[in-house]
C-alpha positions in Angstrom: 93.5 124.7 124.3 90.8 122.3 124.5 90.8 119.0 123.2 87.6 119.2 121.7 87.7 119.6 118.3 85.4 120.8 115.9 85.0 119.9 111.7 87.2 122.2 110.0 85.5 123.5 106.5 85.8 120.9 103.3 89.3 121.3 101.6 93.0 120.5 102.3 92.5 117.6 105.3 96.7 117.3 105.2 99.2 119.8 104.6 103.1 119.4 104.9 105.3 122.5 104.8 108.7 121.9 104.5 108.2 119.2 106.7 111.8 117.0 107.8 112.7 114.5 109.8 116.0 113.2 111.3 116.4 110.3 113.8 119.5 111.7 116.3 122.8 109.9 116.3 125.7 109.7 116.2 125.3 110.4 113.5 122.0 111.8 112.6 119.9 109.8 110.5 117.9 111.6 108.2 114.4 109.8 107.2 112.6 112.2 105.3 113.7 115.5 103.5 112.0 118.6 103.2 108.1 118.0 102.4 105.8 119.9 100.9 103.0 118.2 100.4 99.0 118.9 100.3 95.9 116.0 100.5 92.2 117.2 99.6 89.7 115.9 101.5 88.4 112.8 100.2 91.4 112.3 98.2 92.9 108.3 97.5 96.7 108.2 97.6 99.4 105.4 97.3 102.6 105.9 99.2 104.9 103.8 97.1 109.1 103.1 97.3 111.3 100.8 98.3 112.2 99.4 101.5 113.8 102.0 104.1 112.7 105.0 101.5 111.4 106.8 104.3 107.7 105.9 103.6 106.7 104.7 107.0 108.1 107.8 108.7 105.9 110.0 106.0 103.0 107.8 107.4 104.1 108.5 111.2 104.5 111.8 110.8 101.3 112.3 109.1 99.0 110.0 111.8 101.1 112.2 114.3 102.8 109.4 115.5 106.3 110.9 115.1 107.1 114.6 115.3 109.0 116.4 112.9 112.3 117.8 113.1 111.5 121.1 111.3 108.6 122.3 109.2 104.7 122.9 110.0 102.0 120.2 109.3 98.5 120.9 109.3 96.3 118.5 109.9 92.1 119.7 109.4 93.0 122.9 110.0 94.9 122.4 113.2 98.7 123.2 113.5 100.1 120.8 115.0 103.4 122.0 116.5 101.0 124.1 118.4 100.1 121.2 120.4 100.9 119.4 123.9 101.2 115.6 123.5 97.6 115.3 125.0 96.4 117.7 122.5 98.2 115.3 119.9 96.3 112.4 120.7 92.8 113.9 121.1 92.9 115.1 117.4 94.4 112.0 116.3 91.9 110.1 118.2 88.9 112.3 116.2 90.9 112.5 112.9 92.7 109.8 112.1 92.3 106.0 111.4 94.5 103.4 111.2 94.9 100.2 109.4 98.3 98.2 109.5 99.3 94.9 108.0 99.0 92.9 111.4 95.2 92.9 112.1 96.0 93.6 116.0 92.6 91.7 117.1 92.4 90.9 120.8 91.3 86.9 120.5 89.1 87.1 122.7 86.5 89.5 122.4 83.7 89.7 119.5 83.9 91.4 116.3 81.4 94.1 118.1 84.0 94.6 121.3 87.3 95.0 119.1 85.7 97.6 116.9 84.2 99.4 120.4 87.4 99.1 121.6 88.1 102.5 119.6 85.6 104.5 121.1 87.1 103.8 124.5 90.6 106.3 123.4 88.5 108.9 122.7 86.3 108.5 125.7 83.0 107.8 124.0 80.2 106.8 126.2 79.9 102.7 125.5 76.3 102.7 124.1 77.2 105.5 121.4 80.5 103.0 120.8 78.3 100.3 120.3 76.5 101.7 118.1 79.2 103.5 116.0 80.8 100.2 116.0 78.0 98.2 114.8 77.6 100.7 112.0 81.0 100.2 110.7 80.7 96.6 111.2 77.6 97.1 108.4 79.7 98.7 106.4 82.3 96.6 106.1 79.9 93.7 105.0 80.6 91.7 108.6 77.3 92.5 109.8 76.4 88.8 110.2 79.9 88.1 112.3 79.5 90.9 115.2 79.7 87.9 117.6 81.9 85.8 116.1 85.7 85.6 117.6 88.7 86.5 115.5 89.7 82.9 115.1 86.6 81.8 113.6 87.4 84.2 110.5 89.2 84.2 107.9 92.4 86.3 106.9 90.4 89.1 104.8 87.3 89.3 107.3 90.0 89.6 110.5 90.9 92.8 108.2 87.6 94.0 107.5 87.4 94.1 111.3 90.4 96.0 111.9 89.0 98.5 109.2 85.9 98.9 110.8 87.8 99.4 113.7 89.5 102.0 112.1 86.8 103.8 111.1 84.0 103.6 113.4 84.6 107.3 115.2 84.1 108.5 111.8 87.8 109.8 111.0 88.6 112.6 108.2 91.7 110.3 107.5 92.2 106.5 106.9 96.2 105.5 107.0 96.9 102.1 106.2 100.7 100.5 105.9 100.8 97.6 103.9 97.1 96.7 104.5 97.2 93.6 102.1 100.4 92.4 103.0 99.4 89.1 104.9 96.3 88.3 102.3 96.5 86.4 99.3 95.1 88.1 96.3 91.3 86.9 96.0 91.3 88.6 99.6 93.8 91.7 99.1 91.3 92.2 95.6 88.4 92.5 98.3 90.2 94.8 100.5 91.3 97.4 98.0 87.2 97.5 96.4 86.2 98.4 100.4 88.9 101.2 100.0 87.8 102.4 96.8 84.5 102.3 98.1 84.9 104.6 101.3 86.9 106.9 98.7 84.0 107.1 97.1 81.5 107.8 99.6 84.2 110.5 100.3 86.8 109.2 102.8 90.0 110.5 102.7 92.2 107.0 101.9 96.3 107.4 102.1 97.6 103.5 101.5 101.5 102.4 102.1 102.0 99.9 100.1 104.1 97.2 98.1 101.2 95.6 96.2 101.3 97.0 92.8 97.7 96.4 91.8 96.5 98.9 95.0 98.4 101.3 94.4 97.7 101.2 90.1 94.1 102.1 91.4 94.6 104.7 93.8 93.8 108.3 92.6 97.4 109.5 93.2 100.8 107.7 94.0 103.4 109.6 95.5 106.5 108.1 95.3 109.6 108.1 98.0 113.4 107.2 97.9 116.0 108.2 100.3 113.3 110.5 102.3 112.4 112.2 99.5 108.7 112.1 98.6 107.1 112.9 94.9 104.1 113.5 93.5 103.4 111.4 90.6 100.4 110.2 87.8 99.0 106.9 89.3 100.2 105.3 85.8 104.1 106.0 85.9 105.8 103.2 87.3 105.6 103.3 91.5 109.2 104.0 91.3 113.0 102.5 89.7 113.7 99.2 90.2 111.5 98.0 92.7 111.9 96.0 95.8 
């Protein structure tokens, strides 16, 4: 199979089927139960539970991070069980973007060079990078800081950059884990407006996260305890209890 892949037609971008998995022992650990599970295209969902619920496997297995124990996932119309480890990370490379709470910024390159930096995995001749990245820089509303260094911004912009990063090879997919986490809320309120805005211009968003006001505004919540993941209205309570 080639790693060369092509846009699969509008639809379901993410589709777990039964999906599982369990960390070997002894004894086995299981992290996440049978999943069944289906994101649109340009859909905005909130992965919400408490700590050690199983949420950050959900989010490894769906960036294809992790592999499954059993089940099938889809991912743009691509089986992945069908699929070498090379295979793996070209369509993750051209499908997938990801934004954690650590900005992950190399200190001493530009704004422009970290966001490049992704074209690099994918194997992107560096003028189409540069360019790619200085689009998403736009977008992101750092235009004016492409040659700035990481130190001489501030906590939100540092995560602007890493979400420029994150999408400047154009991914079907955005996958954040706790991307507000080291903000404080003026700049986590900025953060979640640039994610409802790429939702709106039709980015598919899927946010894990602990901060109740992101996931209130997400389209969808799904919730997840003890591996098991539910679908829920974005106004019922993220889950029992809390943190």
């Amino acid at each position: 199979m080639t790693q060369t892949f092509e846009q699969a037609p509008p639809g379901a971008v993410i589709e777990l089927d039964g999906i599982e998995r369990t960390y070997p022992g002894p004894p086995p650990v299981p992290a996440l139960a049978a999943t069944r599970l289906t994101i649109a295209a340009g859909d905005y969902v909130a992965v919400v539970g408490p700590s050690g619920s199983g949420k950050s496997t959900l989010l490894n297995v769906i960036g294809l991070l992790d592999v499954p124990t059993a089940g099938r996932y889809v991912l743009d119309g691509y089986d992945t069980g069908a699929l070498n480890p090379s295979e793996r990370a070209a369509l993750r490379g051209t499908r997938i973007g990801f934004v954690f709470q650590s900005f992950h910024l190399m200190a001493h390159r530009t704004v422009l060079e970290n966001v490049a930096l992704a074209g690099t995995y994918v194997r992107l001749p560096r003028r189409r990078r540069l360019a790619q990245a200085a689009e998403a820089i736009e977008r992101v509303g750092l235009g004016h800081r492409s040659q700035f260094l990481p130190s001489q911004l501030s906590g939100g912009e540092r995560q602007r950059v890493a979400i420029a990063r994150a999408i400047a090879g154009r991914p079907k997919v955005l996958l954040c884990d706790e991307p507000t986490g080291n903000l404080d809320t003026h700049r986590a309120g900025e953060i979640v407006a640039l994610f409802e805005q790429m939702h709106t211009d039709g980015m598919t968003v899927v946010v894990v996260t602990h901060d109740e006001s992101l996931a209130g505004r997400a389209a969808r919540q799904l919730h997840v305890r003890d591996g098991v993941v539910t679908d829920a209205a974005a106004s019922r309570p993220a889950w029992a209890g809390g943190v």
